[in-house]
Structure formats: structure tokens, C-alpha cells
TIRO-2110 file (N, C-alpha, C; in Angstrom, 1 decimal):
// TIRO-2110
-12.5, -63.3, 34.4, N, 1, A
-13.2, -63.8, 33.2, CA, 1, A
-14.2, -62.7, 32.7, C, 1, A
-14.9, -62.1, 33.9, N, 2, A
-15.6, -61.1, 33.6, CA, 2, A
-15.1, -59.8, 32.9, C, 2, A
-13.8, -59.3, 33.5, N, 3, A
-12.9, -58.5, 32.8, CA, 3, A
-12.9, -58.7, 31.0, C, 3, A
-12.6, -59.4, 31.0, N, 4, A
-12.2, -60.3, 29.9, CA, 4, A
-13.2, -60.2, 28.7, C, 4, A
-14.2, -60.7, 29.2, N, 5, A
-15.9, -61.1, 28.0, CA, 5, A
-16.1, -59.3, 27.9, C, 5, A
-15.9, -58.6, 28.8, N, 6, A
-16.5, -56.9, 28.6, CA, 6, A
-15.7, -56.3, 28.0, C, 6, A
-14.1, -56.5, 27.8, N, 7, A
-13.3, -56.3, 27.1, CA, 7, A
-13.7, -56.8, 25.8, C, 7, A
-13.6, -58.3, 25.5, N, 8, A
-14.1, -59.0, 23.9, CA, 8, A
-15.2, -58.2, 23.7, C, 8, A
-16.2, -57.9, 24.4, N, 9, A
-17.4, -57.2, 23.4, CA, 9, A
-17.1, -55.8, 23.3, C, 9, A
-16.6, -55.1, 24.0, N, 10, A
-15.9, -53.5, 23.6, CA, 10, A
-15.1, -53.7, 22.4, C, 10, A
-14.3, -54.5, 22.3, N, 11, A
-13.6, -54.7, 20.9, CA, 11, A
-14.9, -55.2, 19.6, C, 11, A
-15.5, -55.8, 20.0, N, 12, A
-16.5, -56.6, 18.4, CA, 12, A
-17.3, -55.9, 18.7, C, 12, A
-17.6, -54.3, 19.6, N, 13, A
-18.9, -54.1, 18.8, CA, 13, A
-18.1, -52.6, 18.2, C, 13, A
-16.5, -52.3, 18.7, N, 14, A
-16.1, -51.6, 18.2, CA, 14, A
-16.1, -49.8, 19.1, C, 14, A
-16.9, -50.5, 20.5, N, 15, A
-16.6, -49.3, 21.3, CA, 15, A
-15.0, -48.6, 21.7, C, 15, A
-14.4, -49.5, 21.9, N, 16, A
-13.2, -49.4, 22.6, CA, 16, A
-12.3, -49.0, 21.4, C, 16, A
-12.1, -48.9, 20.0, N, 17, A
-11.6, -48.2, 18.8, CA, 17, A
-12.5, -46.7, 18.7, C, 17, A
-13.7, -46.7, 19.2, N, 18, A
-14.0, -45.6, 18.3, CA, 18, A
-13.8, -43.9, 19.0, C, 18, A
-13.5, -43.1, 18.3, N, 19, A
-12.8, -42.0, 19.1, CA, 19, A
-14.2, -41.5, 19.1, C, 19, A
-14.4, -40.2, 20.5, N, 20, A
-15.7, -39.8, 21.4, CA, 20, A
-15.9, -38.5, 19.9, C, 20, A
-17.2, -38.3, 20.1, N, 21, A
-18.1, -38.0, 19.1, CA, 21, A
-17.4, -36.4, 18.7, C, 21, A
-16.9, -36.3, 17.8, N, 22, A
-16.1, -34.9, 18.1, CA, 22, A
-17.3, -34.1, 16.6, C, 22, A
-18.5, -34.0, 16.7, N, 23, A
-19.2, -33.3, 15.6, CA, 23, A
-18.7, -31.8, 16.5, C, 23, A
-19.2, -31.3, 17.3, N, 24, A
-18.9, -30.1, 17.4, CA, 24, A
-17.7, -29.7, 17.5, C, 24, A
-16.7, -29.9, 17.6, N, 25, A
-15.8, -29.7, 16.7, CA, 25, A
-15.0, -29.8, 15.4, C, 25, A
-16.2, -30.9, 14.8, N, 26, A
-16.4, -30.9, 13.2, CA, 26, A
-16.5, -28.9, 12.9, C, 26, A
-17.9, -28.9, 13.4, N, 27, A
-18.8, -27.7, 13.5, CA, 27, A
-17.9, -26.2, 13.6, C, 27, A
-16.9, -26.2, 14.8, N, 28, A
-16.2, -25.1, 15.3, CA, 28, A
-15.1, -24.6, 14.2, C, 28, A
-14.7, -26.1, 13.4, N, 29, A
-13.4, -26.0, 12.4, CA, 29, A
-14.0, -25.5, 10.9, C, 29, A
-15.8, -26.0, 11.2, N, 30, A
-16.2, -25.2, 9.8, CA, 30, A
-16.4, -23.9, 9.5, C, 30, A
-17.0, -23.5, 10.8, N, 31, A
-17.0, -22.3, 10.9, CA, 31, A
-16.1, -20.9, 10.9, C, 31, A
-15.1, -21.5, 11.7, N, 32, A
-14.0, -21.1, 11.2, CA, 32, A
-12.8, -20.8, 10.3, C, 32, A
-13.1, -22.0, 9.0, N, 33, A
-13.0, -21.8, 8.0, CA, 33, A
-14.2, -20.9, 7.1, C, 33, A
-15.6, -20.7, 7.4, N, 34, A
-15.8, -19.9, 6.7, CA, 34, A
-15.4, -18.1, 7.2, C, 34, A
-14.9, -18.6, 8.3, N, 35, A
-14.9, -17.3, 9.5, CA, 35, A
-13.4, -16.6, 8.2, C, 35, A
-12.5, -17.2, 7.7, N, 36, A
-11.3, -16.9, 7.5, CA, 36, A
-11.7, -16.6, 5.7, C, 36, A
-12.6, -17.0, 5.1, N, 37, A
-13.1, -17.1, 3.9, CA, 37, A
-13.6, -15.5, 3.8, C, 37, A
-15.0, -15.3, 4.6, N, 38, A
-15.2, -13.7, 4.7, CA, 38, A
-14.2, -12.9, 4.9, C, 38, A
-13.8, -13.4, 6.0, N, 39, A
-12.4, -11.9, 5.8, CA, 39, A
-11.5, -11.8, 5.4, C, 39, A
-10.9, -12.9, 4.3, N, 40, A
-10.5, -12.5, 3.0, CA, 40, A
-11.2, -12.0, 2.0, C, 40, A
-12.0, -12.1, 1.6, N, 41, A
-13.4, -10.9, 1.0, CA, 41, A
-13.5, -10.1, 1.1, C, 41, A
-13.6, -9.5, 2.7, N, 42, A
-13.6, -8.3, 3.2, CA, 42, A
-12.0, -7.7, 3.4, C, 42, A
-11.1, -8.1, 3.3, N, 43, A
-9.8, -7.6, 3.4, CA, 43, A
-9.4, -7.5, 4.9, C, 43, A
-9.9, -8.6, 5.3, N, 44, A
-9.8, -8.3, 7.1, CA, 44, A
-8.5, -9.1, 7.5, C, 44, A
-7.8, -8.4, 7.1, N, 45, A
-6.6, -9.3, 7.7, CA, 45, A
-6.0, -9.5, 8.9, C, 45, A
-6.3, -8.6, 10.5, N, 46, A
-6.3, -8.5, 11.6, CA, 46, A
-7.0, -10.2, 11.6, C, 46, A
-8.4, -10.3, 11.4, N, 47, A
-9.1, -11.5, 11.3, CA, 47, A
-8.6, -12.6, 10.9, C, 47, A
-8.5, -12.4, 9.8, N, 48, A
-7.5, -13.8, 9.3, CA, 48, A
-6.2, -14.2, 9.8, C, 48, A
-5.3, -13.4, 10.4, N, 49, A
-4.4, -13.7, 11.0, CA, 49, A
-4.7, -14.0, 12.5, C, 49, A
-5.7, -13.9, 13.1, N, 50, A
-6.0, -14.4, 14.0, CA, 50, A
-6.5, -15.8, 14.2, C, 50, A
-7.1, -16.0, 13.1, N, 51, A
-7.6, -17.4, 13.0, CA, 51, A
-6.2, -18.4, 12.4, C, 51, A
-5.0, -17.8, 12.7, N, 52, A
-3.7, -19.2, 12.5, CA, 52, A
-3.3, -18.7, 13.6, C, 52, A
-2.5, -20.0, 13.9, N, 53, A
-1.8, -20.1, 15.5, CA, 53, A
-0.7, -19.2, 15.6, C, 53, A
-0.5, -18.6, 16.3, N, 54, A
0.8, -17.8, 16.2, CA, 54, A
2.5, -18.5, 15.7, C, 54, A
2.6, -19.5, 15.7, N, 55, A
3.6, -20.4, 15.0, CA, 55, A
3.5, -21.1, 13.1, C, 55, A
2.2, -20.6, 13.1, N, 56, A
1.8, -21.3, 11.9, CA, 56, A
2.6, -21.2, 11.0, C, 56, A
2.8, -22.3, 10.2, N, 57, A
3.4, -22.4, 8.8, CA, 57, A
2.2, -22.3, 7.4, C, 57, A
3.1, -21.5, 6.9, N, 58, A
1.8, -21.6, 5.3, CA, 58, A
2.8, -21.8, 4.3, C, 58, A
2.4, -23.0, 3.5, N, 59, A
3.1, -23.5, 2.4, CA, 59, A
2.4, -23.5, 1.0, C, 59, A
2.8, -22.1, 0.6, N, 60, A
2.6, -21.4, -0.8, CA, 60, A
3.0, -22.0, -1.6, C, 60, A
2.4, -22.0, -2.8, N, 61, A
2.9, -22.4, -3.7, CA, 61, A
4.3, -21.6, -4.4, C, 61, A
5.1, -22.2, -4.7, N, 62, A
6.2, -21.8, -5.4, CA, 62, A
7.1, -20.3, -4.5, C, 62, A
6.8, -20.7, -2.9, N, 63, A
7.3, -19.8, -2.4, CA, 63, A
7.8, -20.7, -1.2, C, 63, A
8.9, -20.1, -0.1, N, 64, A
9.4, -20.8, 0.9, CA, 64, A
8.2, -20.8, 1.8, C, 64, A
8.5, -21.7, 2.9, N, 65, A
7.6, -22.1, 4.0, CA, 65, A
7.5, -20.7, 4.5, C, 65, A
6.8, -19.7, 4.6, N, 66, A
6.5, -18.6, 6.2, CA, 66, A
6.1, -19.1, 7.0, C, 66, A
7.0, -18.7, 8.5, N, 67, A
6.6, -19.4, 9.7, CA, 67, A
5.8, -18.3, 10.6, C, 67, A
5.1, -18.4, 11.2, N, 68, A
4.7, -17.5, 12.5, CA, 68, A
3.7, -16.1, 11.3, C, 68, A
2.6, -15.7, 12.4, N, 69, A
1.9, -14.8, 11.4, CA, 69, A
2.5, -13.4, 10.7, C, 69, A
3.5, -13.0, 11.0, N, 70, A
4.0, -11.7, 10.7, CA, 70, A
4.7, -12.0, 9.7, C, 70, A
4.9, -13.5, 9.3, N, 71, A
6.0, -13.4, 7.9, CA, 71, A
4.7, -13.7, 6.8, C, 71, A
3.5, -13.5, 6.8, N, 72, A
2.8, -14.2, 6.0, CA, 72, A
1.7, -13.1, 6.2, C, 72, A
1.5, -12.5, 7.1, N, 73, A
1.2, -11.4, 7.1, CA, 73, A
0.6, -10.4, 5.4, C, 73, A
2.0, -9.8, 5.1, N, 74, A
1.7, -9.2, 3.8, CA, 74, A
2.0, -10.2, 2.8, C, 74, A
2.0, -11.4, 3.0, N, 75, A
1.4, -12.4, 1.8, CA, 75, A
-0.1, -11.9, 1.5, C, 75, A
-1.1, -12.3, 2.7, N, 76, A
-2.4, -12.0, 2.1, CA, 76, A
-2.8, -10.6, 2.5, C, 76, A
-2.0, -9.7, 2.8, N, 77, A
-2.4, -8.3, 2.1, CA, 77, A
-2.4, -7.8, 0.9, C, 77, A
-3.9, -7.5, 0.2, N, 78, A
-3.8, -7.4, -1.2, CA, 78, A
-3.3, -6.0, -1.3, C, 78, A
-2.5, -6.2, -2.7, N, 79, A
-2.0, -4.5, -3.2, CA, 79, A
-3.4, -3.7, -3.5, C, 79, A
-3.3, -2.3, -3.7, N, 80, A
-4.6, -0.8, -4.3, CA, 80, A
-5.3, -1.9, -5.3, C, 80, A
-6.1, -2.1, -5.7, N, 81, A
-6.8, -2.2, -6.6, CA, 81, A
-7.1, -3.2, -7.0, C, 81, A
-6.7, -4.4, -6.1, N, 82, A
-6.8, -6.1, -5.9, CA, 82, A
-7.7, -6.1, -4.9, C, 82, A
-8.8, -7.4, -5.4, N, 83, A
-9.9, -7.6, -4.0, CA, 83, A
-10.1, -8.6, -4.3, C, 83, A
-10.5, -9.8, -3.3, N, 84, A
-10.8, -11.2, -3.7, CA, 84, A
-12.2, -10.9, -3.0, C, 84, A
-13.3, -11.4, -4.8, N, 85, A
-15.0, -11.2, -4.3, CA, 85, A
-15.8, -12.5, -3.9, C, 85, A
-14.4, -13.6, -3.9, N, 86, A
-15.0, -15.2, -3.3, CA, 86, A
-14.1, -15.7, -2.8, C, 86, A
-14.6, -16.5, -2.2, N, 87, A
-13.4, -17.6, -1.2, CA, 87, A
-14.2, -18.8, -0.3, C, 87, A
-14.0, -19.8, -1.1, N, 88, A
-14.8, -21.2, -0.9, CA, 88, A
-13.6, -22.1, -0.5, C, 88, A
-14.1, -22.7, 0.7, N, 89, A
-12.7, -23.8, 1.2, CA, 89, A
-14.0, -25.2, 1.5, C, 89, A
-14.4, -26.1, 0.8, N, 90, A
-15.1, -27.2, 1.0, CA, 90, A
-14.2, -28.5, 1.0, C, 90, A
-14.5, -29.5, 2.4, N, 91, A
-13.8, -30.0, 2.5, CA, 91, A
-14.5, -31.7, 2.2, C, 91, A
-13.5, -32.1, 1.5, N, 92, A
-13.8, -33.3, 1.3, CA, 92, A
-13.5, -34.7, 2.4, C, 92, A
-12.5, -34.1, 3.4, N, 93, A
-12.5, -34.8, 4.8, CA, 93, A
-12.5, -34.0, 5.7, C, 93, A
-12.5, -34.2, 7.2, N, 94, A
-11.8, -33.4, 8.1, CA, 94, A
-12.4, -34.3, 9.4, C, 94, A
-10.9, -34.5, 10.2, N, 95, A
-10.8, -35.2, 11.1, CA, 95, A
-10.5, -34.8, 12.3, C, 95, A
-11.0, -35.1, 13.0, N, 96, A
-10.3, -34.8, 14.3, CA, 96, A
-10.6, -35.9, 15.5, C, 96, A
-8.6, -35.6, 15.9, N, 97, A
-8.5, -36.6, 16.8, CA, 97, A
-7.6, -35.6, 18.0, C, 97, A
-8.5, -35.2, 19.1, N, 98, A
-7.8, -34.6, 20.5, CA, 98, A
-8.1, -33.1, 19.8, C, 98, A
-6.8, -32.6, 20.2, N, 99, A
-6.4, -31.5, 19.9, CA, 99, A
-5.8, -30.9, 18.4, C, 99, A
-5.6, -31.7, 17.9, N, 100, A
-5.5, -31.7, 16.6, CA, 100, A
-6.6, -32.1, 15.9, C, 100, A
-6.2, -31.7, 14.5, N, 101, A
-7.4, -31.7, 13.1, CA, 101, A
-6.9, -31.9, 11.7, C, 101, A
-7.4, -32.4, 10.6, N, 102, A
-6.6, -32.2, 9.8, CA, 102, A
-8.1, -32.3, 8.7, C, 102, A
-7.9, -31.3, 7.6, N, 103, A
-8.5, -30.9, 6.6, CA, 103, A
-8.5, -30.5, 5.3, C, 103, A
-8.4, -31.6, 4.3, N, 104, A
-8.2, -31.5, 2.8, CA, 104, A
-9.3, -31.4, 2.2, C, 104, A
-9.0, -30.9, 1.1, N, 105, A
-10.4, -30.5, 0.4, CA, 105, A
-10.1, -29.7, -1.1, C, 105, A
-11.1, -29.4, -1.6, N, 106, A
-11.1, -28.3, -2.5, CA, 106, A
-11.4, -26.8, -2.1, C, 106, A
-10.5, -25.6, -3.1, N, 107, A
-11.3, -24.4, -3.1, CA, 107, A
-11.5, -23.9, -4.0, C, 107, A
-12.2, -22.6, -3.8, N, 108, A
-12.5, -21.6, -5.2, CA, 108, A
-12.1, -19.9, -5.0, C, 108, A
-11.8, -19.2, -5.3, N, 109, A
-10.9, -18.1, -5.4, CA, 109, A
-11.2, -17.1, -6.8, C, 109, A
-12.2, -16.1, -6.6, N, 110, A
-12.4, -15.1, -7.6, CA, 110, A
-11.8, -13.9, -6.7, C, 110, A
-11.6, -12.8, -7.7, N, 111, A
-11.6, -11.6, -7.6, CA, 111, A
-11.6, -10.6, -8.6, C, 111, A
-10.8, -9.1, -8.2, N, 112, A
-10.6, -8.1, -9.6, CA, 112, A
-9.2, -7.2, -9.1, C, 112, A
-9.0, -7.6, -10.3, N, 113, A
-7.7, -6.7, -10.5, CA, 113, A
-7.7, -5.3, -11.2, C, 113, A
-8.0, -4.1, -10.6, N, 114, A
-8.7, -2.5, -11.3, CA, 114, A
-9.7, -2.9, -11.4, C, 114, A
-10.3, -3.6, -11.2, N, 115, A
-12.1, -3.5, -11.6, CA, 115, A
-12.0, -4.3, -12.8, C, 115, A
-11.3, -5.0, -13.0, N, 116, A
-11.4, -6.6, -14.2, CA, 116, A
-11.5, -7.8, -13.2, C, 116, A
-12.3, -8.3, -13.6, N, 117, A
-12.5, -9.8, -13.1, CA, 117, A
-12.0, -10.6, -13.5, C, 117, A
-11.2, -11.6, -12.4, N, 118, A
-10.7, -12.5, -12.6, CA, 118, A
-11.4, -14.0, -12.2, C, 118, A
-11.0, -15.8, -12.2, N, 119, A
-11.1, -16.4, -11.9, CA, 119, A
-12.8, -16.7, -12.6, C, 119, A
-12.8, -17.8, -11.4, N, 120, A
-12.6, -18.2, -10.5, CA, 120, A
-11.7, -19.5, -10.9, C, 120, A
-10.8, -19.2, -9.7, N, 121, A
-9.4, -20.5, -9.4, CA, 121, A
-9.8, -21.7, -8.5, C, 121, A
-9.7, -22.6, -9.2, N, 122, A
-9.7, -23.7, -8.6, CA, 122, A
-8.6, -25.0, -7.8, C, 122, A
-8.4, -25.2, -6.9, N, 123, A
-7.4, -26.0, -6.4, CA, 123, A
-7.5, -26.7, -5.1, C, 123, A
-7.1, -27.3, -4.8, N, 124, A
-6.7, -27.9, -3.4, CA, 124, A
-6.3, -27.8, -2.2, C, 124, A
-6.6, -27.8, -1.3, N, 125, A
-6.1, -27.7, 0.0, CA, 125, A
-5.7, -28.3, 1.1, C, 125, A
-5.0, -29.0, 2.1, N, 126, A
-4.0, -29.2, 3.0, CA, 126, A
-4.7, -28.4, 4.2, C, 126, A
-5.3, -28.6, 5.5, N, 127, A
-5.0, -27.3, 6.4, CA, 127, A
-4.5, -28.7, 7.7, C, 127, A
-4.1, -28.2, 9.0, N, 128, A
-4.0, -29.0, 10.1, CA, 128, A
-4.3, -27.8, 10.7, C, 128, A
-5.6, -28.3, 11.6, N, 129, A
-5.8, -27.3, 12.4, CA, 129, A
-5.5, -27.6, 14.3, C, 129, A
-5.6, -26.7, 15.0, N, 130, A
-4.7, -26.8, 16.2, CA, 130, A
-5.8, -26.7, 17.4, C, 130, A
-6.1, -27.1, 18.6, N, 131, A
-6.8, -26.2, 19.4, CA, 131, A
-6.3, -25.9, 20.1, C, 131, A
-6.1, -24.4, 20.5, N, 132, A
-5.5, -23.3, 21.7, CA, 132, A
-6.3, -23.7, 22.5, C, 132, A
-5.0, -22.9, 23.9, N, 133, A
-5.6, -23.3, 25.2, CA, 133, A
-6.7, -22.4, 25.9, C, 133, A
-7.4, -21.6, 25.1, N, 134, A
-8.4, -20.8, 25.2, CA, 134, A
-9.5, -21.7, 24.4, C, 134, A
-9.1, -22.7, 24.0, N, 135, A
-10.3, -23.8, 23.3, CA, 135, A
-10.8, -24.1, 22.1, C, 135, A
-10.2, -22.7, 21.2, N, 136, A
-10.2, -22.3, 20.0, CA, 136, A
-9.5, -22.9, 19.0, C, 136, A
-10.0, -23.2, 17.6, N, 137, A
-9.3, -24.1, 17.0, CA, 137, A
-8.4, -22.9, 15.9, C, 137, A
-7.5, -22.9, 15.3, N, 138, A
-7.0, -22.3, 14.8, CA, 138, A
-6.0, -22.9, 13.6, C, 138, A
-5.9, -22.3, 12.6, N, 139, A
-4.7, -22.9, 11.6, CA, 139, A
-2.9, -23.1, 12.2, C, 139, A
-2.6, -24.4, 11.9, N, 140, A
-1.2, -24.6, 12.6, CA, 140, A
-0.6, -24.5, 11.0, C, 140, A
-1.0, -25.5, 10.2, N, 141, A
-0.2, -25.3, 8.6, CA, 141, A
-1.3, -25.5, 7.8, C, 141, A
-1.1, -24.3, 6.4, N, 142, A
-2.1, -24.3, 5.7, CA, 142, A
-1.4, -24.3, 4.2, C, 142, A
-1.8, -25.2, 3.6, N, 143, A
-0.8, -25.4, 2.0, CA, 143, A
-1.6, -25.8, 1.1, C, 143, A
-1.9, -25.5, -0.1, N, 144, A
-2.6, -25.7, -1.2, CA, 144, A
-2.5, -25.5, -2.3, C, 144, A
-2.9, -25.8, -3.6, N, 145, A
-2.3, -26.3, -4.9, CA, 145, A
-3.3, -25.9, -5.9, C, 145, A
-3.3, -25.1, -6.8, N, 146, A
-4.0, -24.7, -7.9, CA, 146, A
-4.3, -25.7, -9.0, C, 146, A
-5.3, -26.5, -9.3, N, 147, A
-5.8, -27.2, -10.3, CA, 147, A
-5.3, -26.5, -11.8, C, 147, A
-5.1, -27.3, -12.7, N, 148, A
-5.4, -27.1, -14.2, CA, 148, A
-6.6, -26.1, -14.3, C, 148, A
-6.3, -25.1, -15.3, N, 149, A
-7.5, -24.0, -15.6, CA, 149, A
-8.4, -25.4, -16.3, C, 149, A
-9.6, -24.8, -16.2, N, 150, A
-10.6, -26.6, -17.4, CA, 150, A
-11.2, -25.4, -18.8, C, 150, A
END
């Protein structure tokens, strides 16, 4: 009976639903996303490809799925005279449950093309992020969608 009554109040106060406090890895996935934000800025692509899982899928717009980082690779290598001078990924959720994560949201995307400015682009985002067995959270699929210019 005693089993029982400690069970009913783990359910009604809602201990026994709620998953263990995962802010710091709220924290690890933000940073990380800003971690991937700068060095698209900086053209660090060694960086950026490090921060997706080595299997990762990225789902471009109007392009096939690329799987694993070497096919996606010179996706975000900019050509001579292309530079992106922003890169905002704000997330309107992000969850995490275990080892997995998942994070939608909005972003923002300026640059220059020869020394003309472009943007800034606005759209949507998709990420699931993963955690490696080194502990590290990393991009498993990343897909996103360009808003209406306003």
C-alpha cells in the first residue's frame, strides 16, 4: 500500500513524468550554435564541419539531402569574393530528451557579394542535434527554409 500512495503522489505532483533538469545542456547546444554561427562569419569551415556529426544530413533548400560532412562540405564554402558578415540562429524551442535534441527556430543571414551587400535573409530552421560519445553535442540534421522577403 505504501508502494502504492508514493507512486500516486509521484504521478500528481508530476515527479515521475518530468524529465531530469537538462539546462546545461540547454546551455552546451546554445553555444554551440553560436560556436557554428561565428565561423560561418569567419569562413571557418574546418569549425563548422566539426560541429555536425560525421553522418549528418543537411536538408537545403531546393537541393538533395547531403549525407556525411564531406558532401556538404563545399556547400558552405563560399566562392572569392562571397562572405557572410551575420549569422543569427534564435531558437524558438529546443528540447532535450537523453541524447538527443531538437531545435526550431528562426534565423538571419547577411553578407557581400564583391563588396555589395546583401540581405539580411530571413527564415527558419529545423536542427536535431546529437550527443557524441566524447559528450559533445553536435548537428545530426540541419534543414531550413527562407521566409518571404517583407
Amino acid at each position: 500500500m505504501r508502494v502504492f500512495l508514493f507512486a500516486a503522489v509521484l504521478v500528481l505532483t508530476g515527479c515521475a513524468t518530468q524529465p531530469p533538469d537538462s539546462g546545461a545542456d540547454r546551455a552546451a547546444i546554445a553555444e554551440r550554435s553560436r560556436a557554428f554561427s561565428a565561423a560561418y562569419v569567419r569562413g571557418d569551415i574546418d569549425t563548422m564541419m566539426e560541429i555536425y556529426a560525421a553522418d549528418a544530413v543537411v536538408l537545403a533548400p531546393g537541393r538533395e539531402p547531403m549525407r556525411g560532412r564531406e558532401s556538404f562540405r563545399g556547400f558552405w564554402t563560399l566562392p572569392e569574393g562571397r562572405a557572410v558578415t551575420r549569422h543569427e540562429a534564435v531558437p524558438d524551442s529546443l528540447v532535450v530528451d537523453g541524447d538527443l535534441a531538437y531545435d526550431h527556430g528562426r534565423y538571419l543571414v547577411a553578407g557581400e557579394n564583391d563588396g555589395n551587400a546583401w540581405g539580411p535573409v530571413r527564415g527558419t530552421y529545423l536542427i536535431v542535434w546529437t550527443r557524441g560519445a566524447d559528450d559533445r553535442w553536435r548537428m545530426a540534421a540541419d534543414m531550413w527554409s527562407r521566409l518571404p522577403d517583407e
